[in-house]
C-alpha positions in Angstrom: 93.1 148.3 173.5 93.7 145.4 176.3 96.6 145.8 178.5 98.9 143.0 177.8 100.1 140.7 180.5 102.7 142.1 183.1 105.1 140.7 185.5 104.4 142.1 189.0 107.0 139.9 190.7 109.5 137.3 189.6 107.0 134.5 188.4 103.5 136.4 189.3 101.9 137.9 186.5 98.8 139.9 186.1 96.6 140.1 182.9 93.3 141.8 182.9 92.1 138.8 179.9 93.1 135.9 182.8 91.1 135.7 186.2 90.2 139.4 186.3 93.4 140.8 186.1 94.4 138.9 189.8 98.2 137.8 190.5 98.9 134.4 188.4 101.7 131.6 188.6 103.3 132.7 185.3 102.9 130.3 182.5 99.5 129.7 184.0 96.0 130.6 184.9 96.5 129.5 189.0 96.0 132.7 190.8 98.2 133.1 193.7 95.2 133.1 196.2 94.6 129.6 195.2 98.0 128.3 195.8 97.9 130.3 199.3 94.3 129.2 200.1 95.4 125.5 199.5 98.4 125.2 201.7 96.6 127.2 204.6 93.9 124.1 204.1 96.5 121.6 204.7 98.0 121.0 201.2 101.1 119.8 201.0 103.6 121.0 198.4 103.7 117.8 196.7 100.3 117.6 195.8 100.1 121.2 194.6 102.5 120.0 192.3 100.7 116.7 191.5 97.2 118.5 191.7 98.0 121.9 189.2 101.0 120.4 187.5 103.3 123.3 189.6 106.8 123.5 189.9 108.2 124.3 193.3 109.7 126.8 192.3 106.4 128.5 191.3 105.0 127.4 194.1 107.5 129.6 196.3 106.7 132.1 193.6 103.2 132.7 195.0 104.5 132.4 198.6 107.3 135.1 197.7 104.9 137.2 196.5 102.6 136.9 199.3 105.3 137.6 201.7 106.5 140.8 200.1 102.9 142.1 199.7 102.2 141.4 203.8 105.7 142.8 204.2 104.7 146.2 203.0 101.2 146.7 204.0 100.4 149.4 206.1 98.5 148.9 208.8 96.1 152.0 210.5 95.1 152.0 213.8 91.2 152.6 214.1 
């Protein structure tokens, strides 16, 4: 039986039936990494919205999300 969809983080879900089970804008198929990969190329928040119909608010979803998963990574030294 398929796992059903599951909220990770406020507005970041994860379904194993939508992109391979990678973090999503809820409500939506945009993975996360796309939103991030798009404003490191330049994007601006605007046309995320314009270009994947996004809310700003789930636009600082993904970046929310990003943040907190950097913020507790742990780093070894090699």
């Amino acid at each position: 039986m398929p796992q059903p969809m599951k909220e990770i983080f406020p507005g970041i879900v994860i379904d194993p039936a939508i992109k391979f089970g990678k973090p999503v804008i809820k409500g939506t198929r945009i993975p996360v990494e796309l939103v991030l990969a798009e404003l490191a190329n330049g994007m601006r928040l605007e046309e995320l919205e314009e270009e994947y119909r996004l809310a700003k608010e789930q636009i600082f979803a993904a970046l929310r999300y990003a943040k907190a998963t950097v913020a507790n990574e742990e780093i070894v030294a090699v």
